[in-house]
mmJSON file of the N, C-alpha and C atoms, coordinates in Angstrom:
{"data_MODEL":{"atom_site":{
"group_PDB":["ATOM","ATOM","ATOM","ATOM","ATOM","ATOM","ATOM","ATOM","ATOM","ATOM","ATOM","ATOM","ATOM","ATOM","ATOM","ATOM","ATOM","ATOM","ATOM","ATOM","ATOM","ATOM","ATOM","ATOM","ATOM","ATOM","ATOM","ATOM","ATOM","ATOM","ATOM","ATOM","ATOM","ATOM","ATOM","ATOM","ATOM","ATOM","ATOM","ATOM","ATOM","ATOM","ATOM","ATOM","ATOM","ATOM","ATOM","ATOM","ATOM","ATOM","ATOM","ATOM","ATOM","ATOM","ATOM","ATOM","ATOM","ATOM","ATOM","ATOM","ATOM","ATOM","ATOM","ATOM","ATOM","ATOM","ATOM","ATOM","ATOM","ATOM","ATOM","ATOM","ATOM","ATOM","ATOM","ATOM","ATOM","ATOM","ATOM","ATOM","ATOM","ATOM","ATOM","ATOM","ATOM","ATOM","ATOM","ATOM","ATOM","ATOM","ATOM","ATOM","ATOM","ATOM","ATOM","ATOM","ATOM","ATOM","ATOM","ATOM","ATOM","ATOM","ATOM","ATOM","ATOM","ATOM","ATOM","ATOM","ATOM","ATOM","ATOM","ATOM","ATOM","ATOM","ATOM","ATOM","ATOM","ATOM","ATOM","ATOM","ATOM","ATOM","ATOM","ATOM","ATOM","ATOM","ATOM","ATOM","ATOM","ATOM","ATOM","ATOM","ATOM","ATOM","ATOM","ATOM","ATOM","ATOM","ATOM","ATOM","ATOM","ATOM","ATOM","ATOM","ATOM","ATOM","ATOM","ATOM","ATOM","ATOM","ATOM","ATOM","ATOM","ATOM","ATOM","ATOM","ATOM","ATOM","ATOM","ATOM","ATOM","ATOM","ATOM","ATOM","ATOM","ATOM","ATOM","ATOM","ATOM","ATOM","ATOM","ATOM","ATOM","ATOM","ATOM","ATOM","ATOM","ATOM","ATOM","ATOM","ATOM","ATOM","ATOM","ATOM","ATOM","ATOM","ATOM","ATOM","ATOM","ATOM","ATOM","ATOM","ATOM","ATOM","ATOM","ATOM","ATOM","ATOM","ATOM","ATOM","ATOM","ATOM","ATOM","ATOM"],
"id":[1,2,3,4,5,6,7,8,9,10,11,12,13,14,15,16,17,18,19,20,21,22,23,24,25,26,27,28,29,30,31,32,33,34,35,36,37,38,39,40,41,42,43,44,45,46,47,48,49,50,51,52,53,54,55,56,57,58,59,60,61,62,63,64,65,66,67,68,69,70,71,72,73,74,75,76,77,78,79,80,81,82,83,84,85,86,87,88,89,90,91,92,93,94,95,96,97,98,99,100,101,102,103,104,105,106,107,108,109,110,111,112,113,114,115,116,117,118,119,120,121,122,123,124,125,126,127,128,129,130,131,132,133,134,135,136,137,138,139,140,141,142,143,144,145,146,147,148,149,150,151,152,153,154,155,156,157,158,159,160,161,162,163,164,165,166,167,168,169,170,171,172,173,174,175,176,177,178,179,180,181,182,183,184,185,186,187,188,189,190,191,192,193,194,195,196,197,198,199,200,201,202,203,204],
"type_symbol":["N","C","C","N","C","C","N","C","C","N","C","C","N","C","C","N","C","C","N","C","C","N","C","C","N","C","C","N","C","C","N","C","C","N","C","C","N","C","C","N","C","C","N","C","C","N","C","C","N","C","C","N","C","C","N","C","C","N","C","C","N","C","C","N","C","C","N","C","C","N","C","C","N","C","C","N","C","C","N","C","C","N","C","C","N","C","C","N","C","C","N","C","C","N","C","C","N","C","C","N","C","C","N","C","C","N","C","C","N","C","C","N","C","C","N","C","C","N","C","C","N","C","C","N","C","C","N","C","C","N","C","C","N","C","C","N","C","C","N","C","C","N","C","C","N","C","C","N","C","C","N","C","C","N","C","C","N","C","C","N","C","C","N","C","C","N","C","C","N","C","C","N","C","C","N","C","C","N","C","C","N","C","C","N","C","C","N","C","C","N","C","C","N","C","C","N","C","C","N","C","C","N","C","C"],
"label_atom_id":["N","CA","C","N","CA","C","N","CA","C","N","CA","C","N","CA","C","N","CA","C","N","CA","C","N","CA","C","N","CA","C","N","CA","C","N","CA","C","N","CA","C","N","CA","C","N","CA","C","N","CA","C","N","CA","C","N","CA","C","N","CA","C","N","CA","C","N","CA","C","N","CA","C","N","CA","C","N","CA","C","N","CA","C","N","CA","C","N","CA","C","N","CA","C","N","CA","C","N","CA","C","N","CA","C","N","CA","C","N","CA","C","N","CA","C","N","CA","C","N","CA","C","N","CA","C","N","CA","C","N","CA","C","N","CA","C","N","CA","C","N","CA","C","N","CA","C","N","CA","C","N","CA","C","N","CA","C","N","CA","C","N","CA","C","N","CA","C","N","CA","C","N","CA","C","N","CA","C","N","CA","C","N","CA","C","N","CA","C","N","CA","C","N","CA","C","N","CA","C","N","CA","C","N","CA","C","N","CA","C","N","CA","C","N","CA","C","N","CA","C","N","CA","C","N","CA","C","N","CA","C","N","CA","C","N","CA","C"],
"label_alt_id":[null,null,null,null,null,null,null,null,null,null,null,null,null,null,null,null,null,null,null,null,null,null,null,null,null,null,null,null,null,null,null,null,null,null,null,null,null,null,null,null,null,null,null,null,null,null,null,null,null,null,null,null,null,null,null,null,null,null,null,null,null,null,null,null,null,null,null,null,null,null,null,null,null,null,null,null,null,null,null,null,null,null,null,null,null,null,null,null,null,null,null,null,null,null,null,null,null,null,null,null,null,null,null,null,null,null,null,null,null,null,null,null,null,null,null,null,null,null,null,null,null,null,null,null,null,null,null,null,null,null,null,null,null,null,null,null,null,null,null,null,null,null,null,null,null,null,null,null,null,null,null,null,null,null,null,null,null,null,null,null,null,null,null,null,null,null,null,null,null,null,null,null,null,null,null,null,null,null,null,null,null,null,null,null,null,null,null,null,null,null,null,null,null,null,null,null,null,null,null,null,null,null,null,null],
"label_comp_id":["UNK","UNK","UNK","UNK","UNK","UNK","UNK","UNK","UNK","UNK","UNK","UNK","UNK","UNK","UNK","UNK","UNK","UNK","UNK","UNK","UNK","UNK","UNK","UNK","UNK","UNK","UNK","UNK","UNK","UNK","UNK","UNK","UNK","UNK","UNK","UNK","UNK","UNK","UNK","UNK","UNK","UNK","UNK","UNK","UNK","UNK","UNK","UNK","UNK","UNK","UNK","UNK","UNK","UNK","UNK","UNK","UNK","UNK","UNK","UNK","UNK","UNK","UNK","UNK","UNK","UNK","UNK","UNK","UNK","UNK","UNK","UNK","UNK","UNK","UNK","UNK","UNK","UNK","UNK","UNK","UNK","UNK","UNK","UNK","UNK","UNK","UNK","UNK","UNK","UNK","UNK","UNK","UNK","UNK","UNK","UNK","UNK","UNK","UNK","UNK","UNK","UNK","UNK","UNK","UNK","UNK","UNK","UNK","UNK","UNK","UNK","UNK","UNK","UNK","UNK","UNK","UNK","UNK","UNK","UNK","UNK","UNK","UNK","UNK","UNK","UNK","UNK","UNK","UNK","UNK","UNK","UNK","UNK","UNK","UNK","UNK","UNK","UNK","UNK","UNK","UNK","UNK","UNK","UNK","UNK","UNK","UNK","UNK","UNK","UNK","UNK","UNK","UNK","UNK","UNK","UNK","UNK","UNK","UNK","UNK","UNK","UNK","UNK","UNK","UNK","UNK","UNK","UNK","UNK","UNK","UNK","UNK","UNK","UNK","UNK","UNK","UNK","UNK","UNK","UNK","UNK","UNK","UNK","UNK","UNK","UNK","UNK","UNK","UNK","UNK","UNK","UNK","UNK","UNK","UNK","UNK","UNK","UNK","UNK","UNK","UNK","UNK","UNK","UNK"],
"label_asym_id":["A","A","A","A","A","A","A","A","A","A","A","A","A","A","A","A","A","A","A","A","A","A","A","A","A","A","A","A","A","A","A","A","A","A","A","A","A","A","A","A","A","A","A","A","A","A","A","A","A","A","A","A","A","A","A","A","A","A","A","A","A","A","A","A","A","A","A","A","A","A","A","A","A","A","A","A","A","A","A","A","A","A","A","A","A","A","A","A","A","A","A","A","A","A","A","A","A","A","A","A","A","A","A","A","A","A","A","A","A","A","A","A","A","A","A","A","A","A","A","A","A","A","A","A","A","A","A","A","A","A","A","A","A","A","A","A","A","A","A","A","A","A","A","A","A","A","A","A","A","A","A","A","A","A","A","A","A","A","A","A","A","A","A","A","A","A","A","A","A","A","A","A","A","A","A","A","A","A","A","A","A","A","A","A","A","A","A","A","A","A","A","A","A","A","A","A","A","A","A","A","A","A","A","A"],
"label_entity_id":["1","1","1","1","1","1","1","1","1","1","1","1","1","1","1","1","1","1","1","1","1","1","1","1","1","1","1","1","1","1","1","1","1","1","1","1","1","1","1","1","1","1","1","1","1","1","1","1","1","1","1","1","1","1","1","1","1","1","1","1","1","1","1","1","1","1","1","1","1","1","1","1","1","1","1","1","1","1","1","1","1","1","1","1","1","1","1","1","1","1","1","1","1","1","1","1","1","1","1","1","1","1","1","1","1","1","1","1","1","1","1","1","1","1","1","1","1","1","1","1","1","1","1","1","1","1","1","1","1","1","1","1","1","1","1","1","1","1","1","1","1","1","1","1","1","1","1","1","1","1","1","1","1","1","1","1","1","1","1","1","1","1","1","1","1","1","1","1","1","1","1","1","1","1","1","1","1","1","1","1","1","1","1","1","1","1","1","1","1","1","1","1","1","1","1","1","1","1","1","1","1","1","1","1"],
"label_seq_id":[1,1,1,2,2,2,3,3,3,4,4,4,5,5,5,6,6,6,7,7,7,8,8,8,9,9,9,10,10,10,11,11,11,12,12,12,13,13,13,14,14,14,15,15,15,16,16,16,17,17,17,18,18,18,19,19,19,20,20,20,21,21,21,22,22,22,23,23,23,24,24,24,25,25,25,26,26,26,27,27,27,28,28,28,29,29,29,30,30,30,31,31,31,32,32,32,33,33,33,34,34,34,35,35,35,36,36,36,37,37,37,38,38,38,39,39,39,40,40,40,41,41,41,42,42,42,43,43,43,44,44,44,45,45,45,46,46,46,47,47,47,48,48,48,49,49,49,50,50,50,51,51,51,52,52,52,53,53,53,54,54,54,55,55,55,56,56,56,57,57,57,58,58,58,59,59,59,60,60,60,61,61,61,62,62,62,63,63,63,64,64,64,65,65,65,66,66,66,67,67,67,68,68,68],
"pdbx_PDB_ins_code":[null,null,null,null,null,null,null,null,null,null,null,null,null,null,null,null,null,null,null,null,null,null,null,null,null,null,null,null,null,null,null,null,null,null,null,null,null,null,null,null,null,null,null,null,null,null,null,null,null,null,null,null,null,null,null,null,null,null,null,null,null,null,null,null,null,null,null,null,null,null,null,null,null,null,null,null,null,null,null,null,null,null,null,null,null,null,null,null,null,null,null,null,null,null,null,null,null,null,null,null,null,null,null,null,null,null,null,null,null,null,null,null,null,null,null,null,null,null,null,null,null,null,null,null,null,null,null,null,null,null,null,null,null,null,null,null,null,null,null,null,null,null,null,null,null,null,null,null,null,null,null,null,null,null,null,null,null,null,null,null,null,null,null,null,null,null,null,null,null,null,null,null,null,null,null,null,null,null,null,null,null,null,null,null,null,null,null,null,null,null,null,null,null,null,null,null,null,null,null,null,null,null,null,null],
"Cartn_x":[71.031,70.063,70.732,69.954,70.471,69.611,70.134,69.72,69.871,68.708,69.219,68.628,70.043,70.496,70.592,69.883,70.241,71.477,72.445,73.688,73.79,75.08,75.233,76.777,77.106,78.066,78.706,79.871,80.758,81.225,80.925,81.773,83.28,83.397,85.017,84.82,84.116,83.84,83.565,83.617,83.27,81.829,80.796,79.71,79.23,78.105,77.487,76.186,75.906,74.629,73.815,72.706,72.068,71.623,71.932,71.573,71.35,71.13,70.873,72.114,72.442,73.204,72.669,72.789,72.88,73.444,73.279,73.97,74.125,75.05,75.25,75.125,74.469,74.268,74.612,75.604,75.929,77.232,77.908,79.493,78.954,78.42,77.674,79.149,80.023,81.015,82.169,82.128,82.498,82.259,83.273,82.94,81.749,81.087,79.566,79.869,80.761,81.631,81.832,82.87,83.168,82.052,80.744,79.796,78.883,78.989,78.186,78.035,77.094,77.153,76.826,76.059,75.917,75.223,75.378,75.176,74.22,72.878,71.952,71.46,71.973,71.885,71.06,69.974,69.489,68.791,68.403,67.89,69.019,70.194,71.208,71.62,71.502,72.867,74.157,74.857,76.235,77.545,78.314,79.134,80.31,80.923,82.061,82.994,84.219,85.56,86.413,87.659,88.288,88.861,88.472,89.143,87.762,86.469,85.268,84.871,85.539,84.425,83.612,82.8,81.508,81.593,81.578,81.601,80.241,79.719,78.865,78.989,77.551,77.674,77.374,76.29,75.836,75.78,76.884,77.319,79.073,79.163,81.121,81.837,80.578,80.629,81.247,82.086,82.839,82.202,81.76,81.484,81.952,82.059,82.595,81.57,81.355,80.545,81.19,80.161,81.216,80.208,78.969,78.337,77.293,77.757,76.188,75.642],
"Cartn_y":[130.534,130.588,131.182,132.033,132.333,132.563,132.798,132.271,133.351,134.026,134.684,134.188,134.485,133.734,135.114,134.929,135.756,135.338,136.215,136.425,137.428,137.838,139.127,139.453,140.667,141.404,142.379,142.393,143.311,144.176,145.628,146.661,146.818,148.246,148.451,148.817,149.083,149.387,148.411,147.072,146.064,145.869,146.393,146.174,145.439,144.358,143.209,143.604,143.612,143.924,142.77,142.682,142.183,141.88,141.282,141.622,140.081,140.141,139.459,139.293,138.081,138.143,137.273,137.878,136.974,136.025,134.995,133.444,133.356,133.451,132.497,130.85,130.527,128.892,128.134,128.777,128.08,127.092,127.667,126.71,126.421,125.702,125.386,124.674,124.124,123.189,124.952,126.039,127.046,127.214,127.931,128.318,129.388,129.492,129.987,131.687,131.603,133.839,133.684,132.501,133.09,133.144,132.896,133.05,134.067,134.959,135.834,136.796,137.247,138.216,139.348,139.791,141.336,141.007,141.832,141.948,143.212,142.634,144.17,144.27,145.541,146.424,147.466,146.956,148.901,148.912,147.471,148.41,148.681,148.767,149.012,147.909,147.963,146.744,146.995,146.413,146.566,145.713,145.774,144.742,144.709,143.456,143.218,143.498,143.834,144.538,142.939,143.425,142.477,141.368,142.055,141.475,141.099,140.938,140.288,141.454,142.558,143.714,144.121,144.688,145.179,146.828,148.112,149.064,149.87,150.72,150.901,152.476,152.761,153.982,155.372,154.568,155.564,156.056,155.202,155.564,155.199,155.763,155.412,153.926,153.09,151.895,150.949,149.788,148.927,147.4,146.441,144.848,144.348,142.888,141.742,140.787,140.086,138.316,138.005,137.492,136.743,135.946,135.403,134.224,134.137,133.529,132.781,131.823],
"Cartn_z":[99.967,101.043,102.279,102.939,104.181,105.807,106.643,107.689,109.156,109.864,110.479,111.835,112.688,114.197,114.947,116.247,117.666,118.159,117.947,118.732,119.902,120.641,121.376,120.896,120.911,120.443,121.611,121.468,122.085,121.879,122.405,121.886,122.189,121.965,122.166,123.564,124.367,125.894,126.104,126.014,126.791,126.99,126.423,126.966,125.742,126.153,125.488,125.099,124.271,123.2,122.296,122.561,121.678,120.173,119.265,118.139,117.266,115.916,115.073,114.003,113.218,112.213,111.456,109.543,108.478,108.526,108.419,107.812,106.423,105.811,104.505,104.723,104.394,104.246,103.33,102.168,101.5,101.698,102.617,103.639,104.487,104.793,106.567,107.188,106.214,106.669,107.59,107.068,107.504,108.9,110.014,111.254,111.016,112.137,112.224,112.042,112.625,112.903,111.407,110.528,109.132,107.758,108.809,107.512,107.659,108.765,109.25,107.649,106.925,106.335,107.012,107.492,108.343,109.777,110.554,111.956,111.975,112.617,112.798,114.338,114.718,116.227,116.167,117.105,116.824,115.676,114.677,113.639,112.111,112.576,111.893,110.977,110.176,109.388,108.996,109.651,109.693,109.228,108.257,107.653,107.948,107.578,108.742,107.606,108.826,107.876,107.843,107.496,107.007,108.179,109.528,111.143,111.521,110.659,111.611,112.266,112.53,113.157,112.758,113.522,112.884,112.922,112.228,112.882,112.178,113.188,113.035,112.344,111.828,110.38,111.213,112.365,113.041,114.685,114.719,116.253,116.123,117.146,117.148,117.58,117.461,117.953,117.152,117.65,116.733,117.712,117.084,118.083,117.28,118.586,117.833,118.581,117.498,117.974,118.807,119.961,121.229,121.674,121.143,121.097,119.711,119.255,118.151,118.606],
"occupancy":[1.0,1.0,1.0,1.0,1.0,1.0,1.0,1.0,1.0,1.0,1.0,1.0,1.0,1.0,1.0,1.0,1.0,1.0,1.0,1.0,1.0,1.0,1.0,1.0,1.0,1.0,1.0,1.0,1.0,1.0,1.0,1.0,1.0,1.0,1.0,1.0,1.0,1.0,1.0,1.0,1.0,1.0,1.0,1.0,1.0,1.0,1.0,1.0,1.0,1.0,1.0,1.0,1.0,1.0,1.0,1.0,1.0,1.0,1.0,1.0,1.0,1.0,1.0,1.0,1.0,1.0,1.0,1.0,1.0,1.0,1.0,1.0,1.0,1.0,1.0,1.0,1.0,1.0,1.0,1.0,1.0,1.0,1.0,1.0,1.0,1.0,1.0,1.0,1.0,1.0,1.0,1.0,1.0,1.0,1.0,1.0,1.0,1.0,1.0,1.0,1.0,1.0,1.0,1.0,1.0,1.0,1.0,1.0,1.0,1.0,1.0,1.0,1.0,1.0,1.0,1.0,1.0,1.0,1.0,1.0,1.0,1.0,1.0,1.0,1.0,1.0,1.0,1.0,1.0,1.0,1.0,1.0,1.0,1.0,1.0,1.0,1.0,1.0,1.0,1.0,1.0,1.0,1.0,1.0,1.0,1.0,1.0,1.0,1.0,1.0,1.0,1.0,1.0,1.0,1.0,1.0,1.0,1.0,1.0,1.0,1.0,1.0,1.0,1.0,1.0,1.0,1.0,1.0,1.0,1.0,1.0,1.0,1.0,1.0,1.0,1.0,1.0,1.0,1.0,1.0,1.0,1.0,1.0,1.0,1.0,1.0,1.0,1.0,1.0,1.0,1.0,1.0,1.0,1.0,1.0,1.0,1.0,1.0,1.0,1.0,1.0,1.0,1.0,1.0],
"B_iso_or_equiv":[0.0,0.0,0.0,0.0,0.0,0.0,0.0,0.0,0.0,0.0,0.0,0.0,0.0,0.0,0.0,0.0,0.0,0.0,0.0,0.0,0.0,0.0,0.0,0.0,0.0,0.0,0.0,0.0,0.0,0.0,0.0,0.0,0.0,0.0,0.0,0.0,0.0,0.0,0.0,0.0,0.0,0.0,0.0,0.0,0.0,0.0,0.0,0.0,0.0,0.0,0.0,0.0,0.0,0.0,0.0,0.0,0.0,0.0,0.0,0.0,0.0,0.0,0.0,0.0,0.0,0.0,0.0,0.0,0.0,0.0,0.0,0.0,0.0,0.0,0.0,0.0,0.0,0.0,0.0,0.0,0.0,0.0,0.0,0.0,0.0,0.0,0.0,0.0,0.0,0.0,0.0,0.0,0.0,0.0,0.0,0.0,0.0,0.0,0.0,0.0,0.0,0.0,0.0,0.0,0.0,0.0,0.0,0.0,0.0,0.0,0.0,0.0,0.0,0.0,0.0,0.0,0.0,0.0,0.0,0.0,0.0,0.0,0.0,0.0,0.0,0.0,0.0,0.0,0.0,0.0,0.0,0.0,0.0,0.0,0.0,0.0,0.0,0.0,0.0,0.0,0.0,0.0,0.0,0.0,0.0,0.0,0.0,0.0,0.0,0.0,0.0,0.0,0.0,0.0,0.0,0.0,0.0,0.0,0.0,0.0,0.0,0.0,0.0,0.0,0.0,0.0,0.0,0.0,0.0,0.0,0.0,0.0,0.0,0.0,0.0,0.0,0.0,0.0,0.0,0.0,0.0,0.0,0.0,0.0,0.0,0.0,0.0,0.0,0.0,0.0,0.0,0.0,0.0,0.0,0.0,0.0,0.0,0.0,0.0,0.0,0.0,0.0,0.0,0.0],
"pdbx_formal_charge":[null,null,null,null,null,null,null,null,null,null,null,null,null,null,null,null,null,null,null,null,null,null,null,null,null,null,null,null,null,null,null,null,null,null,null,null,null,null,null,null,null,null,null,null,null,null,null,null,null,null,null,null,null,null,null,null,null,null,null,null,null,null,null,null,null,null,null,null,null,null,null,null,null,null,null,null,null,null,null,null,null,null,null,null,null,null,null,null,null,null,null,null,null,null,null,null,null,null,null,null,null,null,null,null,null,null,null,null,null,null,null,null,null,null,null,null,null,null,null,null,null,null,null,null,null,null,null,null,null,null,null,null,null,null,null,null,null,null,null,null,null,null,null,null,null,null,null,null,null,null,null,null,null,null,null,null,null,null,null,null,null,null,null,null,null,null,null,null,null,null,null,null,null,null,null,null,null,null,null,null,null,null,null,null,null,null,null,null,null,null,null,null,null,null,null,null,null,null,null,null,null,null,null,null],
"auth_seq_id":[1,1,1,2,2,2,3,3,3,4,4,4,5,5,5,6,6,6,7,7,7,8,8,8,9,9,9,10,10,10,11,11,11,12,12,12,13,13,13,14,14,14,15,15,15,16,16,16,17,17,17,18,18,18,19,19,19,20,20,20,21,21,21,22,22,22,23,23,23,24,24,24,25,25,25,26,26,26,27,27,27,28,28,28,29,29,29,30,30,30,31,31,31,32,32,32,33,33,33,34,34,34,35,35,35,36,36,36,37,37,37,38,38,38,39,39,39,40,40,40,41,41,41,42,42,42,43,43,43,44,44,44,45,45,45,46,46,46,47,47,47,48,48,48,49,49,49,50,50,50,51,51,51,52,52,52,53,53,53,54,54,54,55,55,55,56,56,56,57,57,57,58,58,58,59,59,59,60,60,60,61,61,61,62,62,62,63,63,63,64,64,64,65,65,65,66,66,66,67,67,67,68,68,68],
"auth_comp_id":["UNK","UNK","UNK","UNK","UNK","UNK","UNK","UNK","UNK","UNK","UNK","UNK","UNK","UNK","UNK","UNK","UNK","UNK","UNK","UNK","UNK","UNK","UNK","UNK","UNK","UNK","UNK","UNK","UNK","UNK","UNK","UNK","UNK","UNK","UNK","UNK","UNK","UNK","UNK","UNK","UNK","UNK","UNK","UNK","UNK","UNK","UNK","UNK","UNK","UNK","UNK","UNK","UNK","UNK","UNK","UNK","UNK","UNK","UNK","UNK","UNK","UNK","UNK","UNK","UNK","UNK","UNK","UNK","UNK","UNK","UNK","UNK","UNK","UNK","UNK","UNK","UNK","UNK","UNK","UNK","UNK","UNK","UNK","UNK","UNK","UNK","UNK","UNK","UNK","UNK","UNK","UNK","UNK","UNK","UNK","UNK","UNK","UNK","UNK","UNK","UNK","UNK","UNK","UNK","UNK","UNK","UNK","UNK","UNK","UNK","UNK","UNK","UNK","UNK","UNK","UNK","UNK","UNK","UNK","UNK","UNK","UNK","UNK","UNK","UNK","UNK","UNK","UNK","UNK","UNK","UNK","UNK","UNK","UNK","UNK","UNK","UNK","UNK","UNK","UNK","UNK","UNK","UNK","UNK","UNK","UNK","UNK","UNK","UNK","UNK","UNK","UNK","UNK","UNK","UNK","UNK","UNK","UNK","UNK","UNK","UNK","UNK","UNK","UNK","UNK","UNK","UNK","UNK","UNK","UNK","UNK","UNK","UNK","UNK","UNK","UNK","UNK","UNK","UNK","UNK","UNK","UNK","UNK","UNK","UNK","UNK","UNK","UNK","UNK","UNK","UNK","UNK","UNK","UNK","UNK","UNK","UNK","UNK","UNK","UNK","UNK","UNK","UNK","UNK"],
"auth_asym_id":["A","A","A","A","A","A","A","A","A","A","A","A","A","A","A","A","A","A","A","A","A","A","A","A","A","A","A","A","A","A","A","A","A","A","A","A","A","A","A","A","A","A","A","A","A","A","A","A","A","A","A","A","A","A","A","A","A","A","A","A","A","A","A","A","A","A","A","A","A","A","A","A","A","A","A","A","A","A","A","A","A","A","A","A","A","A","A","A","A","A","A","A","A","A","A","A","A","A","A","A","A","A","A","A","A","A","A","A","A","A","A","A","A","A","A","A","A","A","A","A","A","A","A","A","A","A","A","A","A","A","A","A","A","A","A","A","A","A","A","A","A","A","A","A","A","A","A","A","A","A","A","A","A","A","A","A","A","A","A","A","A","A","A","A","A","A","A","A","A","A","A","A","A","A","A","A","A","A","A","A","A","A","A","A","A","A","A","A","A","A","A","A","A","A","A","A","A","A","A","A","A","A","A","A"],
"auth_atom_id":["N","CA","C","N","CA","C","N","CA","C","N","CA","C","N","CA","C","N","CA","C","N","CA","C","N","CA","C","N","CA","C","N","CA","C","N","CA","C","N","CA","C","N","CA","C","N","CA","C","N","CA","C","N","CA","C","N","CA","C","N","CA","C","N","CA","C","N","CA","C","N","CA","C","N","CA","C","N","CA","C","N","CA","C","N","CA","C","N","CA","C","N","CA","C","N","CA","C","N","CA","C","N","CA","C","N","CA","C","N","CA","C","N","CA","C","N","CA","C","N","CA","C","N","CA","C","N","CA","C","N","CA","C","N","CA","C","N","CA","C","N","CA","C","N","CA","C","N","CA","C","N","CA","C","N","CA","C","N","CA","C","N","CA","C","N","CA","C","N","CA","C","N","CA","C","N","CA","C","N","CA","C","N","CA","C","N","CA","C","N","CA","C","N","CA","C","N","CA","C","N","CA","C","N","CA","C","N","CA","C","N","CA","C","N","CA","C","N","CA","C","N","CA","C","N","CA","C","N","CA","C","N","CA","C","N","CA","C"],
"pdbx_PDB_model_num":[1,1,1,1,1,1,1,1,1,1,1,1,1,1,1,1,1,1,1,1,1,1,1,1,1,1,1,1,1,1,1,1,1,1,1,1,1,1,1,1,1,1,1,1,1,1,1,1,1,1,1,1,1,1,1,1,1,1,1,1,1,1,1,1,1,1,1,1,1,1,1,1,1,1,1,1,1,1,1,1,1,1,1,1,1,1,1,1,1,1,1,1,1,1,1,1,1,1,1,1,1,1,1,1,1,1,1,1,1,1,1,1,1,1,1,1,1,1,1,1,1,1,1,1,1,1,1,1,1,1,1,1,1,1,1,1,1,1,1,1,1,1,1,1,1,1,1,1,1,1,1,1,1,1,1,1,1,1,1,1,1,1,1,1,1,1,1,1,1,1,1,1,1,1,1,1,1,1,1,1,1,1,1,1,1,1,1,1,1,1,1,1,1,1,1,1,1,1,1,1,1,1,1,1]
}}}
């Protein structure tokens, strides 16, 4: 089962963005950042690399969760 939460995200410029992320709900006992399955901006869905970033396919943009 999964679960999607309004977060905001940070780019590599420092600027804070709005967006949405997947929840996996199957670890709830998991921190909330380590269950994120994808992050969508813009429309975009975007999957996280191996450091939790997010980088994006269609802009030169890289965020990071900095509130769920």
């Amino acid at each position: 089962m999964t679960n999607m939460i309004d977060i905001k995200v940070k780019n590599q410029y420092s600027q804070i963005v709005d967006a949405q992320a997947l929840l996996n709900s199957a670890s709830e006992t998991q921190d909330m950042i380590k269950r994120i399955e994808h992050i969508v901006v813009d429309g975009e869905v975007i999957l996280p690399s191996i450091e939790l970033l997010f980088e994006s396919q269609n802009s030169s943009s890289i965020y990071k969760v900095i509130e769920a």
